[in-house]
N, CA, C and O of each residue as an XYZ file, in Angstrom:
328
protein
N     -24.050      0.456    -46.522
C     -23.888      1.384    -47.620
C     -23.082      0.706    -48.728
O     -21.944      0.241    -48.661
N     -23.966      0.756    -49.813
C     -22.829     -0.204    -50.807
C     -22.489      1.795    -52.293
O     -23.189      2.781    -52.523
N     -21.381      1.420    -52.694
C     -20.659      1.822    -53.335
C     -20.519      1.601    -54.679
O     -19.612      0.935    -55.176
N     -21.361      2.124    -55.248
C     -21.319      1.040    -56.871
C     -20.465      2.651    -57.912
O     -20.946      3.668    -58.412
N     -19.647      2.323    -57.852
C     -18.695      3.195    -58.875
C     -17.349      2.512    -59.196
O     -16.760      1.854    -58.339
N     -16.890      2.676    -60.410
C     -15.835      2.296    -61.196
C     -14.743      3.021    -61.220
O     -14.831      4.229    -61.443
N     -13.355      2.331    -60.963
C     -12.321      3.091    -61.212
C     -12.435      4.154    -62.357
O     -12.148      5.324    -62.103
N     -12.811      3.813    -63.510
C     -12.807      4.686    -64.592
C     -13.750      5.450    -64.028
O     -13.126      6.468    -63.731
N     -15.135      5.636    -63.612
C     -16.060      6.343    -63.197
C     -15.440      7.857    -62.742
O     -15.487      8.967    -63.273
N     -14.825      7.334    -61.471
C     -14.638      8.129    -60.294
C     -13.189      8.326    -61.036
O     -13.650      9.074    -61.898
N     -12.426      8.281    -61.225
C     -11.406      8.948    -62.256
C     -11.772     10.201    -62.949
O     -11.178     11.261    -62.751
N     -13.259      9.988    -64.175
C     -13.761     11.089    -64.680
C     -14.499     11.883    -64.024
O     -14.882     12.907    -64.590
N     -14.844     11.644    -62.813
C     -15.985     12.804    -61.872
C     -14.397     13.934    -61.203
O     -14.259     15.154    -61.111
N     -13.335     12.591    -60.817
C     -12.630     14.139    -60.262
C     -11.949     14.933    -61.111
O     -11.339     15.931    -60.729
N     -12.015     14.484    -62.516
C     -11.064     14.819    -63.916
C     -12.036     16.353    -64.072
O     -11.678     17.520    -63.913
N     -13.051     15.915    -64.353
C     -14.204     16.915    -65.109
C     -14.269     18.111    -63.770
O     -14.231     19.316    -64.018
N     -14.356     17.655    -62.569
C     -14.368     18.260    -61.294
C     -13.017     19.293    -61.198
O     -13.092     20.509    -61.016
N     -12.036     18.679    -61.328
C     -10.925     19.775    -61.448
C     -10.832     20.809    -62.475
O     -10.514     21.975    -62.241
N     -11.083     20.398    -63.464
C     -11.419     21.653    -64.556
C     -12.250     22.493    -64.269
O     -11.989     23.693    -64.359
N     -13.613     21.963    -63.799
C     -14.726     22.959    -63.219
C     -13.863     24.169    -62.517
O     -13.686     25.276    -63.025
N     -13.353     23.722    -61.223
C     -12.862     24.324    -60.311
C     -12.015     25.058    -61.021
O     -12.214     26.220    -61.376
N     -10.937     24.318    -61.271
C      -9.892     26.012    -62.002
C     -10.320     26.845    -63.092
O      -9.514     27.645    -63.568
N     -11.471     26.760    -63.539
C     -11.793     27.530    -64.321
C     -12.928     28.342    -64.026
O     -13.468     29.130    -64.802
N     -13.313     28.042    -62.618
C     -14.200     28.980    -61.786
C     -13.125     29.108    -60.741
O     -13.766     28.844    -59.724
N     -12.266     29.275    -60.472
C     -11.188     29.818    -59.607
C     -10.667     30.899    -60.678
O     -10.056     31.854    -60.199
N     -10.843     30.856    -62.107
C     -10.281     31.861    -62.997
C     -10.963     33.172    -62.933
O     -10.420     34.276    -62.956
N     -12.532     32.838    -62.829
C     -13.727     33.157    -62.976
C     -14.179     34.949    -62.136
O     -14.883     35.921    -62.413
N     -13.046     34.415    -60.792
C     -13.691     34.671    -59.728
C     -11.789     35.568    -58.785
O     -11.562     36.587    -58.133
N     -10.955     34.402    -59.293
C      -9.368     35.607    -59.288
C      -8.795     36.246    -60.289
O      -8.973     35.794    -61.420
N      -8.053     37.329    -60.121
C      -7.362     38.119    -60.916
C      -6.156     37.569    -61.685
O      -5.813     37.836    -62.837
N      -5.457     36.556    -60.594
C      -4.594     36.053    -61.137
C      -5.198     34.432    -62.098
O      -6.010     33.893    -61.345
N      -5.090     33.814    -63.059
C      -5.322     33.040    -63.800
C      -4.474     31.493    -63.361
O      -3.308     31.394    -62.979
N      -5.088     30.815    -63.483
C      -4.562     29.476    -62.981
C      -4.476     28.494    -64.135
O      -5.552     28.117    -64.599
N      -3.128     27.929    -64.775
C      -3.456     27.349    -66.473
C      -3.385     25.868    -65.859
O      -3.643     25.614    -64.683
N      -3.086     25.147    -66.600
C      -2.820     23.766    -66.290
C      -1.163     23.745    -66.211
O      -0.757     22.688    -65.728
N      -0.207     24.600    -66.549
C       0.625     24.609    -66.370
C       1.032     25.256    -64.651
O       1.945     24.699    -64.043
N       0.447     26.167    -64.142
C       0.543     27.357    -63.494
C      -0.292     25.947    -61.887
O       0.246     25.766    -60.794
N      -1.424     25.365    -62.307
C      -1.171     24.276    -61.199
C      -0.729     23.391    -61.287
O      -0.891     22.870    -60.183
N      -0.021     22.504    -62.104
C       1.119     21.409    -62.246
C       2.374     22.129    -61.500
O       3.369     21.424    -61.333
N       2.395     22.908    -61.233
C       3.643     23.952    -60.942
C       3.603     23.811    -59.445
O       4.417     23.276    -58.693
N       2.068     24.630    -59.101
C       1.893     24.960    -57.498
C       1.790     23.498    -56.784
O       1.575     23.577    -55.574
N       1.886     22.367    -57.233
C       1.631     20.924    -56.623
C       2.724     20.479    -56.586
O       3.005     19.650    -55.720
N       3.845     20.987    -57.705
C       5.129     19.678    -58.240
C       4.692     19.077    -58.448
O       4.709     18.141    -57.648
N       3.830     18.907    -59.697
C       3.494     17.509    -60.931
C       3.880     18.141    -62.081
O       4.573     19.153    -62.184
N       3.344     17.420    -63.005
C       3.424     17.593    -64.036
C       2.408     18.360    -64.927
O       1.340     18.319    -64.317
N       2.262     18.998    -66.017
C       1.356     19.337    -66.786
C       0.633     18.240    -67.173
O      -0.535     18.018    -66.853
N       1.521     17.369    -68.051
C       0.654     16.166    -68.599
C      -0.356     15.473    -67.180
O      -1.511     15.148    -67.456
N       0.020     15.328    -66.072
C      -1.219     14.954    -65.263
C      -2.466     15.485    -64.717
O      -3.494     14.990    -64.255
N      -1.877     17.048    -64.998
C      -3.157     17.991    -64.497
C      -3.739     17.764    -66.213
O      -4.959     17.700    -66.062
N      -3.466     17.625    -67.631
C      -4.260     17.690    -68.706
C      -4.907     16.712    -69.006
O      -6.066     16.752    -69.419
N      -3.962     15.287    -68.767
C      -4.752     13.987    -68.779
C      -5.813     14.008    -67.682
O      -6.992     13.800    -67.969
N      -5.433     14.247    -66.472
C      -6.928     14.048    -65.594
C      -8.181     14.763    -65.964
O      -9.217     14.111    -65.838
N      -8.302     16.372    -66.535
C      -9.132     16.988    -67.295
C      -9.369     16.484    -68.565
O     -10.433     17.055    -68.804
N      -9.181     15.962    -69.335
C      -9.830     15.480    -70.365
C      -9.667     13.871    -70.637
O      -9.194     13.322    -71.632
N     -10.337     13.147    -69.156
C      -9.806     11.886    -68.716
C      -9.470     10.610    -69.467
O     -10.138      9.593    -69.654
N      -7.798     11.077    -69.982
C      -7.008     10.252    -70.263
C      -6.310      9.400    -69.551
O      -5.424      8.695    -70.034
N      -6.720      9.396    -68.116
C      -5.600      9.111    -66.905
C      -6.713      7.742    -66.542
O      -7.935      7.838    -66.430
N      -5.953      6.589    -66.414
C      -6.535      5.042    -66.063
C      -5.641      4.978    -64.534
O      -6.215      4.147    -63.831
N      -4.622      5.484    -63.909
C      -4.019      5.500    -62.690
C      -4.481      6.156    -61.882
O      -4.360      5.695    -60.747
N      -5.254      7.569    -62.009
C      -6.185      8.186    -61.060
C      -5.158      9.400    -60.655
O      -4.432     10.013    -61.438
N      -5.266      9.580    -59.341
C      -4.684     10.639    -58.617
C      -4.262     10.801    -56.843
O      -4.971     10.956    -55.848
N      -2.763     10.678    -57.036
C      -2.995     10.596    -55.050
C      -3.809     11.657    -54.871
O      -4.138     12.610    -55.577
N      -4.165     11.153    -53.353
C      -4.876     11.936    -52.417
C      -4.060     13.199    -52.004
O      -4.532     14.307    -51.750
N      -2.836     12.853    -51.985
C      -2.229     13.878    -51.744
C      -1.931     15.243    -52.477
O      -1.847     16.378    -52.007
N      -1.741     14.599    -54.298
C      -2.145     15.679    -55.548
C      -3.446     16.472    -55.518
O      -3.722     17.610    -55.899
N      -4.190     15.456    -54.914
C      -5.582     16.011    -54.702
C      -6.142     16.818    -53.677
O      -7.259     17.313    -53.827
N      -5.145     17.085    -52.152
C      -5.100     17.626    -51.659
C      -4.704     19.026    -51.726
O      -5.373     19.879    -51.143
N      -3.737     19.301    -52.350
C      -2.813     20.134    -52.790
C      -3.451     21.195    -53.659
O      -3.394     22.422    -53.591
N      -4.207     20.209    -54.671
C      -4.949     20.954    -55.616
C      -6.313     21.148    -55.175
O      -6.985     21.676    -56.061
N      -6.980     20.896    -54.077
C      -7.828     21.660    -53.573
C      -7.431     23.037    -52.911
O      -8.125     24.046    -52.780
N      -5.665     22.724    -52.395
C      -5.352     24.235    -51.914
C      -5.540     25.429    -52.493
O      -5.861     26.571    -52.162
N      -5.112     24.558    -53.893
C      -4.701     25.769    -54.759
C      -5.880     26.873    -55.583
O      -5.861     28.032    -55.997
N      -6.803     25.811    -55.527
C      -8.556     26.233    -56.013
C      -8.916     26.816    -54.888
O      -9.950     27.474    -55.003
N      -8.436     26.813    -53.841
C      -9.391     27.241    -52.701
C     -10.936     26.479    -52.742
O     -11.949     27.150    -52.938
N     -10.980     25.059    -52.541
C     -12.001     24.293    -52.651
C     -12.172     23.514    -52.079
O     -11.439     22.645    -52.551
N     -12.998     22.863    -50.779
C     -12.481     21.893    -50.453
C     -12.529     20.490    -50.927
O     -13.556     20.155    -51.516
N     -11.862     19.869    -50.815
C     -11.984     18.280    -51.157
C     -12.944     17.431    -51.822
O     -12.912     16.932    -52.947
N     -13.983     17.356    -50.709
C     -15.255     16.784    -51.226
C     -16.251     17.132    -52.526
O     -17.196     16.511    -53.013
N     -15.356     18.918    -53.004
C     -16.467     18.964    -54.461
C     -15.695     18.413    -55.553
O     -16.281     18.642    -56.611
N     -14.280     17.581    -55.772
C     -13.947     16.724    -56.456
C     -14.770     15.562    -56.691
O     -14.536     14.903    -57.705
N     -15.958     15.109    -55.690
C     -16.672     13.632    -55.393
C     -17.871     14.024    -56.319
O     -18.218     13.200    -57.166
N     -18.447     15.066    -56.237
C     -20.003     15.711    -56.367
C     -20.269     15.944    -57.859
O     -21.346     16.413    -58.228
């Protein structure tokens, strides 16, 4: 199995991917989820949940931010990849 994707690539699939999600997690709960409101529920920052959505971010994202923030979407993991 070969793997042909680019750091920058796969940077913008989970960038564009997280926005999807919290904004169909908005879609669908009562309570509203901002980019502030999940920088919060993770302990990051705003600027990393805004740079990864409108992919300004060349460092990417732990697995572990990325874990976290699948909690918080109620999503699992793998639709960050898709």
């Amino acid at each position: 199995m070969v793997i042909n994707m680019t750091q920058e690539k796969l940077n913008e699939l989970v960038g564009y991917n997280i926005k999807k999600y919290r904004l169909l997690y908005n879609k669908t709960h009562k309570d509203k989820i901002t980019q502030e409101k999940l920088a919060e529920a993770i302990g990051s920052s705003v600027s990393l949940i805004s740079n990864l959505e409108s992919n300004k971010i060349k460092q990417g994202i732990s697995i572990t931010n990325l874990y976290k923030i699948a909690i918080v979407l109620e999503t699992p993991i793998n639709n960050f990849f898709e």
